[in-house]
N, C-alpha and C positions, 0 to 999 in steps of 0.2 A: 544624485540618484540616477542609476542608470535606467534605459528605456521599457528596459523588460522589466524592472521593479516599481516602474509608471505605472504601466500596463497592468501589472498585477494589481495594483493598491486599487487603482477604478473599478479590477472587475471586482474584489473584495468589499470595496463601498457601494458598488451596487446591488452584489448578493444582498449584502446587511442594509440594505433603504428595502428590498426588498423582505427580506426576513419583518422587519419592523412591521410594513404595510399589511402583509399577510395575517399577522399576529394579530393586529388590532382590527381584520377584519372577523379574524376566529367568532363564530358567535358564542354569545357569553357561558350556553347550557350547549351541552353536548347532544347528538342528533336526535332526540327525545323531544323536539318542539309539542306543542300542546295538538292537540287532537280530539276529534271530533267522533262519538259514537254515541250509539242509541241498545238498547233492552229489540230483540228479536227484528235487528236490522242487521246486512251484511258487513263484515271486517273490510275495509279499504283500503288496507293500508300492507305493507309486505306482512310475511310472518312473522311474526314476535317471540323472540326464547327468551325467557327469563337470564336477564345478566347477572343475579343473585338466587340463593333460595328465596321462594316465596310461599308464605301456606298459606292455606286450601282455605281460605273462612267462606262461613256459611253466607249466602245472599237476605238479604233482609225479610221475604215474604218466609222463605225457611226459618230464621232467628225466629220471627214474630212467633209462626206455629212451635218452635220449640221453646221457645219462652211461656208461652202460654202453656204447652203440656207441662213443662218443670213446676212452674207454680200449682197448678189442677193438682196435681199427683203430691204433690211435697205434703210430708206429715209435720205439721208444726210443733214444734217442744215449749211443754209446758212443765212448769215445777209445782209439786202439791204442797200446800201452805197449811200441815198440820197444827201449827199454834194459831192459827188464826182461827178453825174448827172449833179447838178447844177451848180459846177464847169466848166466842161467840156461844159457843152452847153454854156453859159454865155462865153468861151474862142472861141466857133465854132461860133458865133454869131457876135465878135469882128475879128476875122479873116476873117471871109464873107464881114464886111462892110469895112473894112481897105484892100479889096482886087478888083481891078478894072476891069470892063467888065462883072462881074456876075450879070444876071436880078435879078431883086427885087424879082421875081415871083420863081426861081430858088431857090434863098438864103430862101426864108420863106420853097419851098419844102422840103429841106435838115433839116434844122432845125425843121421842123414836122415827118421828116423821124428818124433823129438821136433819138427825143424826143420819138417817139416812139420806137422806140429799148431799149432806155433805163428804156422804162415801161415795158416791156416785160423781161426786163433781160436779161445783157451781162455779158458772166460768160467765167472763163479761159479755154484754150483748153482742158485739161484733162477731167475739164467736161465736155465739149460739146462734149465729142471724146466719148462719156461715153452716152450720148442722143444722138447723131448718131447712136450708135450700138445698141440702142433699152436696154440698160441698165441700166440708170437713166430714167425714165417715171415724177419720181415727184420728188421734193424737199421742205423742209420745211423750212421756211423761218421767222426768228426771230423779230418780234418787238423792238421795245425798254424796253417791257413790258416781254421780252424775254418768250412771248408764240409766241409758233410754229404756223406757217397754211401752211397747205399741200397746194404747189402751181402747176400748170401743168408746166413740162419744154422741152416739146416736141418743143416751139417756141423759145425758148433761141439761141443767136447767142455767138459765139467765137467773138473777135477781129478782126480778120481774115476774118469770114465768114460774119460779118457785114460790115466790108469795101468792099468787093468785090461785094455784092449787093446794096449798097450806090452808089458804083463808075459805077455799071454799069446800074443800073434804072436814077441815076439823071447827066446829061450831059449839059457841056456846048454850047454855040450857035457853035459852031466850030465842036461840035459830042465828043468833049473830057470828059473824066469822071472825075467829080465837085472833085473829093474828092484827086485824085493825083495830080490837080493844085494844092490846099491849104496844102498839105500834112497833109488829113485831118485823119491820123492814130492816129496821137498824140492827136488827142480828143476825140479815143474810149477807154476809161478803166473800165474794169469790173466791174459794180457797186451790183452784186449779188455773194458775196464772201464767200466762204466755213470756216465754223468756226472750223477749224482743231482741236485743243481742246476738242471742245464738243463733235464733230462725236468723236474723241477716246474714250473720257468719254462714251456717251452713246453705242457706238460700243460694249466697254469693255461688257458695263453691259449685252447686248442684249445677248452677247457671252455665259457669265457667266450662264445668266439663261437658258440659250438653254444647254449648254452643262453641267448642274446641274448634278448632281449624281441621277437617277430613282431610289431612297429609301436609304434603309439602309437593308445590311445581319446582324440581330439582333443578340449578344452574345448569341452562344448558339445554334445556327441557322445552318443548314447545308451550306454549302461553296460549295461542291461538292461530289459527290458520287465514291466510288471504280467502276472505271468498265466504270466511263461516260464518254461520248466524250467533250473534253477541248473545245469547241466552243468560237468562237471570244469571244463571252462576258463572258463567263466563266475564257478563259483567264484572262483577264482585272480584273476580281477579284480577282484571284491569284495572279496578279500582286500589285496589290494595296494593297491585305494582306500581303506580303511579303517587301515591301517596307514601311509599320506601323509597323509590327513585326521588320525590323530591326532598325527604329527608336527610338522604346520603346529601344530596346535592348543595341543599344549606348547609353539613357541616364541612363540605368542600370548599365549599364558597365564601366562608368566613378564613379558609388560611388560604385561599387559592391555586391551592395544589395542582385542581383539573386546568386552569391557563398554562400555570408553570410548567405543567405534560406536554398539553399540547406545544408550545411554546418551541422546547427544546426539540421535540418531535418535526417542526418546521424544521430550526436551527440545523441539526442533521441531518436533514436530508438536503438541505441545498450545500452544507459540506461535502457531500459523499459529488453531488452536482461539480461544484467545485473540481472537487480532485479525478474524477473520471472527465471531465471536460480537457482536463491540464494532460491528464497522463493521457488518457487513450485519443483523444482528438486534440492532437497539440495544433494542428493546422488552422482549425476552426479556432479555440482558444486565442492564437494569435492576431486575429482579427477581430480586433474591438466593435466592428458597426455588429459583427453577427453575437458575441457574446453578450453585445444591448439589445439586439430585437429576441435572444434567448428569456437571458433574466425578464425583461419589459413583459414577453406575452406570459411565459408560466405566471405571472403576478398578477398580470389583468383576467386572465381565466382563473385562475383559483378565488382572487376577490371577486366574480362576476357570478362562481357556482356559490361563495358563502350568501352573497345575496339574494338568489334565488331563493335559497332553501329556507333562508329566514322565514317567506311567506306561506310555504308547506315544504314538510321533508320530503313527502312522494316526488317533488318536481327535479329531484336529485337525478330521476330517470329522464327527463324531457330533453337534458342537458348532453348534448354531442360530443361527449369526451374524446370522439375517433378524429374531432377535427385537430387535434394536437401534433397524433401523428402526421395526418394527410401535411400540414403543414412543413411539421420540421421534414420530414420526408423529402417531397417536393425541393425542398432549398439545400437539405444537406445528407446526410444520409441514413441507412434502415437503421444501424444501433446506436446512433444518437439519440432518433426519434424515439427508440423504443426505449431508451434509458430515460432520455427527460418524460415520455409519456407516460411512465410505470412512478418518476417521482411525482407527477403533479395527481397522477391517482392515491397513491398512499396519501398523500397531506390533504385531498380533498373526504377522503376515507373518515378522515376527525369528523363528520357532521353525519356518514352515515348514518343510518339505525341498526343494519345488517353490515356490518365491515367485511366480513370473509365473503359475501354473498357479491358487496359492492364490485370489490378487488377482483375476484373471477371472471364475473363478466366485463368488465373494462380490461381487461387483461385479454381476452377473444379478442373484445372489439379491435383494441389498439394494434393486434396480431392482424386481423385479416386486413386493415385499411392498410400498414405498411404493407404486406404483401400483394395488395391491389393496385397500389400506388405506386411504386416502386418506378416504372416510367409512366408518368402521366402524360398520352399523346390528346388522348379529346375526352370531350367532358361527360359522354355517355359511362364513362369509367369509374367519376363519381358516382352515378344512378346506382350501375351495380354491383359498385360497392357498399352503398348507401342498403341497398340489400340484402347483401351477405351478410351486413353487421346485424339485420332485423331478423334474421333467421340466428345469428349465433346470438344477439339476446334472449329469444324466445326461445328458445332450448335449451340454453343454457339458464334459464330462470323456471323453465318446468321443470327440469333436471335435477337443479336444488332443490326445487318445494319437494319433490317426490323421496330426494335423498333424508329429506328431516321428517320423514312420516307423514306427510301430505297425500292428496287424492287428487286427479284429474277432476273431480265435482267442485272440491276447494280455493281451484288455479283462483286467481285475482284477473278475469279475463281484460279488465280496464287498465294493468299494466300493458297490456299489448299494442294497446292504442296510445300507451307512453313510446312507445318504441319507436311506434310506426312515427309518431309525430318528432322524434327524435331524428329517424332516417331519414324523412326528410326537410329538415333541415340541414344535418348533413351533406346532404347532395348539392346544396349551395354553396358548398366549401369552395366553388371557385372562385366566388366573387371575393373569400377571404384574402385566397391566393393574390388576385390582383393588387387588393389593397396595399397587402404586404409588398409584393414589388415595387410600387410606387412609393409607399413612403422609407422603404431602408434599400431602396434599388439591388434588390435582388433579382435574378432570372431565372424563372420555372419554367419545367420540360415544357409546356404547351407555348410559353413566350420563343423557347427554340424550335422547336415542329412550325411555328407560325413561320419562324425569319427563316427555314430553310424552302419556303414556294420561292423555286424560283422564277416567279411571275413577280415578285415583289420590284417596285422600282429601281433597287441599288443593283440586285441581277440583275434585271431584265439590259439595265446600263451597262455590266458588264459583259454582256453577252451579246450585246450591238458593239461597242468600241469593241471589245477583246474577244474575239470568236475564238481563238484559241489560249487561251486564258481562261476563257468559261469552258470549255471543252477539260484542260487541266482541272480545274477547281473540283471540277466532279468527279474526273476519275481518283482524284485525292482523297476528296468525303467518301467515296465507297471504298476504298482499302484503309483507310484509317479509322473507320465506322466500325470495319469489318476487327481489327485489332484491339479495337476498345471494346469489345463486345466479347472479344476473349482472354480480356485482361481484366476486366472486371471496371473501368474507368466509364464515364459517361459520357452514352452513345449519342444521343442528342445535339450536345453540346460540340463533340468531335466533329459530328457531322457539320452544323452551323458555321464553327469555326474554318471549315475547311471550306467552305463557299464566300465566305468574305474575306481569307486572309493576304489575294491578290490585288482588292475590289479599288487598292491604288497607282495599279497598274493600269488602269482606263486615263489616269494624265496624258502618259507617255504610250500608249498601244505597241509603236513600230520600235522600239527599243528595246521589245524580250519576245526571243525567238521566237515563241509558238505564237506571236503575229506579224512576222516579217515573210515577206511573199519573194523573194531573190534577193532582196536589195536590202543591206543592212548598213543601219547608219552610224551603228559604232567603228565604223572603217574608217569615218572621217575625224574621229574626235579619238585625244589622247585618252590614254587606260584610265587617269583619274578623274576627268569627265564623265566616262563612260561608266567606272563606277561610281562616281553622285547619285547616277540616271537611277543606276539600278536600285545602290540603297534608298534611293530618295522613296521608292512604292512603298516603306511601311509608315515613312510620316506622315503621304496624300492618304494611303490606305485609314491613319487614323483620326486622320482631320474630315473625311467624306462616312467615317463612323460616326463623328462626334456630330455632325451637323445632318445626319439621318439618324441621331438619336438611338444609336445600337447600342445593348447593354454594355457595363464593362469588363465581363467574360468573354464577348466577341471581341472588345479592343485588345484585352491582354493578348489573346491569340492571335491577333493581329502583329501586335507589337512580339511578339517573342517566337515566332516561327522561323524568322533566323538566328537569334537570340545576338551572341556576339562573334556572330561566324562572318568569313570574307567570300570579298568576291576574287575567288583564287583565282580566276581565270585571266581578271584583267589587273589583279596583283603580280601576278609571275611575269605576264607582258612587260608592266613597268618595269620590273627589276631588271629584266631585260636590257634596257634603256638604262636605269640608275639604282645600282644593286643598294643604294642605303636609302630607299622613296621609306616615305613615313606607311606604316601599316595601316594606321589607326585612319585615314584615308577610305581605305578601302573593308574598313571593318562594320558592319552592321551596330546601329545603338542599344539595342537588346530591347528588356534583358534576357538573360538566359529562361529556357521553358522553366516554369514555375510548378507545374503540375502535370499528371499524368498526359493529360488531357493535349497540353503543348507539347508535350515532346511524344507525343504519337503524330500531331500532326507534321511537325518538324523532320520527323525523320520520312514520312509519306511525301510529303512536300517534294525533298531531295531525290527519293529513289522515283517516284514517278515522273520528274522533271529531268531526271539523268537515264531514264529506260530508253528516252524517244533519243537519243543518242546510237545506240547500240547498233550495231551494223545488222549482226544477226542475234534474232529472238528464239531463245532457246532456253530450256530449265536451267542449265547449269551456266552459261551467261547472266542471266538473270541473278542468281543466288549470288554469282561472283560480284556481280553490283549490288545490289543492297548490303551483301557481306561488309564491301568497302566502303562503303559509303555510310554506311550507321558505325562502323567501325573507327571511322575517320573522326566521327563526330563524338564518340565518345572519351576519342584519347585526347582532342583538342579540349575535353573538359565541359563540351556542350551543355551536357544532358546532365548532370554533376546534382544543380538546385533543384532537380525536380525528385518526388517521389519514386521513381518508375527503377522496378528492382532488376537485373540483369534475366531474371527468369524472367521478366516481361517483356525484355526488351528482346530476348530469346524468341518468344512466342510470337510478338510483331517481326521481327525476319523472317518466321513460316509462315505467316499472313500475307505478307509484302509480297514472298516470290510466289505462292499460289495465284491470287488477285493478279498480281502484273504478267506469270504465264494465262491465265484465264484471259486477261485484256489484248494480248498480241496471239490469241489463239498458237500455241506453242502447240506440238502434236509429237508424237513419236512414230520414226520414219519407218514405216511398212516393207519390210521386201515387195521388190517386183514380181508383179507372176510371172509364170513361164510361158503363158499366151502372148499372145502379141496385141488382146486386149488392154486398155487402161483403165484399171480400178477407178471407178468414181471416188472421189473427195470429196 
């Protein structure tokens, strides 16, 4: 297995340890955690739009009052029991004649009395107890044909209340009442009978459509506002969407479909991670320590917001999502950060409650931190940045509520104070920074702004042994500062690099020109001594790195600012002397510049160390040396491993000869006047 198919299989078993962990931190219900309201107390929580249709049911104090009218009003169905009438009189009729002493005139009044009662309707106590109290008015009363007719039943008598005015309007010659000689109870039975059945059935319905749902909250449709008062019916909706939500979610949750979503929803997006890492940042990619502190933090921050939110969804806000970019930012660059910052927002998006609302504003945020951060020199940068994010949440979350039909009355003013305590936290993002240096030794802008005071000990040493050495190193940093700043490479780092990439030339001081004062000592020593001397400054340079603890961004630039270039000068001496001397003598250990960054300094290095050469300073001198001498450098295959594209290295040659006519004050020569004054200069 070759080394790039090594390489790849780790980052691939890292992605997928990471895909795993992520998954099983997923929480089990989707961002709908359980929550907390009350009947004419404020909403807390963001806006709420129904993710399904939902309809309108009534709140229970309303059901009660319409339950109660549907019953008031409902006319009960009743069926008239003609054979029972006929029965019954036909038996009072047989007991009047089979009974002796009762007038003829008597027996026919009871028998017109009874018959009439039972035209009118003799119904059970319940109902009459029911038209007594003024509560049954009418009854509807079945055919055979079973159509209803609205009857009046204000005359309807009980059992009861018909024998007791039977017994005491119709009396016998003695004054006694007709109906307790014959024990004439047994021939009153209710012939107006309540069809228990039906009154259910239509009751049911009557119910049903009284107590209907008034519409439907359409998907999509606001549910409730941050900020509003939970009123009875408001209630009632939350209620009813919270008891469909967990419904759906039981029959989810028995095939597991919503993990298996989520699941592959992770899975994708750290592929898509994957293949933009490989294709568009193959540099980064190649470097296994950075592609483990990538996967490592997206995993520890997406498991760190699931656990949050477990405890409450709102805390999804408290959480500094802008520290992702600040991060990758700082170490690597703007569309990395902003590519892995937009994936660990979608896969954190699964626990939202508001997804589209989530996403936009993490999408501001993670915009203006990379664009605040972009060079980080001092930490006042975090503050206000820490800032800028707190003004583009809060506007951009008034923004939304106002977009979905919301009020300025309605805002949720205690998200604001989500924000605020979000920003700052935030603004502690340095101490993140540091951490991370230390444990995957990385170097952030503020760690190069520090190593460029040069009051720091390793200068302050070069600048006492090497006064001209230090004098070089500067005018290096400022022309190669100046070219990485127009190439788009990092100025910081350029600068940094180019103040310690002599810093091993303090061994040896009097053995490189710019600190020999008349008297040079490579007069005395053959040309392959003398080049030892010189290559010897980038292995002190990175042995007095390693033991002052400099990152290893300054070593590499260290190590590769000659890359695998000679010292031609006291190569060609030898050859002098013995035209087959070994090269590789006189050839620097490299390696070649690796990155933008080294081969700006590299070719600075040369044209500033070869300007102080030049007899005379003039534009096109000038140009004619850097010309040659980046030129030289390129055909010898220098520059070859590094990124840096001929249009750049274009742009650093008009950098170079600006900066070095700026440094030797080059002027354009004035005619003389015609006075015999001398124009001041």
């Amino acid at each position: 297995m070759t080394k790039e198919s090594k390489h790849n299989l780790s980052i691939i078993l890292m992605l997928t340890v990471a895909i795993v962990i992520i998954s099983l931190a997923l929480p089990r219900q989707t961002g709908h955690q359980a929550i907390t309201y009350e009947v004419n107390k404020p909403w807390l929580y963001p806006m709420l739009t129904a993710p399904f249709d939902i309809p309108k049911e009534l709140d229970e104090d309303t059901k009660a009052r319409v339950r109660d009218s549907v019953e008031t009003n409902f006319i009960y169905i009743y069926r008239h029991d003609d054979e029972v009438a006929a029965t019954q009189q036909q038996a009072l009729a047989q007991a009047l004649a089979s009974t002796p002493g009762i007038p003829q005139a008597t027996r026919y009044r009871l028998l017109a009395a009874v018959s009439s009662i039972y035209a009118t309707g003799l119904v059970d106590n319940d109902t009459y107890d029911g038209i007594k109290a003024g509560r049954i008015k009418n009854v509807r009363i079945l055919d055979e044909n079973s159509v209803a007719e609205v009857v009046d039943a204000t005359a309807m008598l009980s059992v009861r209340e018909a024998y007791e005015q039977l017994d005491s309007t119709i009396t016998l010659p003695d004054g006694h009442g007709i109906m307790g000689a014959i024990g004439g109870e047994k021939f009153l039975t209710p012939n107006i009978v309540i069809d228990k059945q039906e009154n259910d059935k239509l009751l049911n319905d009557a119910l049903s459509t009284a107590l209907a749902p008034r519409g439907t909250i359409m998907t999509g449709e606001a549910i409730i506002f941050t900020g509003n008062l939970v009123t009875p019916e408001k209630y009632t909706y939350l209620k009813t969407y919270e008891q469909m939500l967990q419904e759906r979610e039981q029959m989810r949750s028995g095939q597991g479909y919503t993990l298996i979503g989520k699941v592959l929803i992770v899975t994708i997006l750290m592929i898509v991670l994957y293949v933009f890492m490989k294709l568009m940042r193959p540099r980064i990619f190649a470097q296994l320590k950075s592609m483990t502190f990538i996967i490592i933090f997206i995993t520890v921050f997406i498991v760190a917001v699931f656990m949050v939110t477990m405890f409450r969804i709102n805390y999804l806000y408290l959480i500094p999502f802008a520290f992702v970019p600040i991060i990758i930012t700082t170490f690597f660059d703007a569309r990395t950060s902003f590519f892995i910052h937009m994936v660990v927002v979608l896969i954190c998006s699964l626990v939202a409650r508001e997804q589209a609302e989530f996403i936009i504003m993490q999408f501001l945020a993670g915009g203006i931190a990379i664009v605040s951060m972009q060079e980080i020199t001092k930490r006042s940068q975090l503050v206000m940045c820490a800032l800028f994010i707190f003004l583009a949440y809060s506007v951009a979350f008034s923004a939304l509520h106002l977009v979905r039909g919301g009020n300025i009355t309605s805002l949720g003013w205690h998200y604001f104070m989500y924000f605020a305590i979000n920003c700052v936290v935030l603004s502690f993002a340095y101490f993140g920074i540091f951490i991370v240096e230390k444990i995957f030794g990385f170097t952030s802008t503020v760690t190069l702004v520090e190593l460029s005071d040069i009051n720091n000990r390793v200068l302050r040493n070069l600048s006492e042994k090497c006064p001209g050495t230090f004098q070089h190193v500067l005018q290096v940093a400022n022309i190669a500062q100046e070219a990485a700043l127009k190439i788009g490479a990092n100025v910081q780092l350029v600068r940094a690099g180019a103040l310690y990439h002599d810093i091993g030339k303090t061994d040896n001081p009097a053995f490189f020109t710019e600190n020999q004062s008349g008297v040079n000592p490579h007069d005395a020593l053959e040309p392959e001594q003398s080049a030892h001397i010189i290559i010897e400054h980038v292995n002190n340079g990175l042995r007095i790195a390693e033991k002052a603890r400099l990152p290893q961004v300054i070593k590499d630039l260290i190590a590769q600012h000659h890359g695998h270039g000679m010292t031609k000068y006291f190569y060609n001496k030898a050859r002098e002397k013995n035209p087959d001397v070994d090269p590789a003598k006189f050839t620097y250990p490299g390696p070649n510049p690796q990155t933008k960054e080294a081969a700006i300094l590299m070719m600075a290095d040369s044209c500033e160390a070869a300007a102080k050469s030049l007899k005379e300073y003039n534009e096109q001198a000038i140009a004619s040396l850097v010309e040659r001498i980046i030129n030289g450098q390129m055909s010898d295959g220098l520059l070859r491993e590094s990124p840096i594209s001929f249009k750049d290295v274009e742009t650093t040659k008009r950098v170079f000869i600006e900066r070095l006519c700026a440094f030797y004050h080059t002027r354009i020569s004035y005619p003389e006047p015609a006075t015999t004054e001398t124009k001041p200069g």
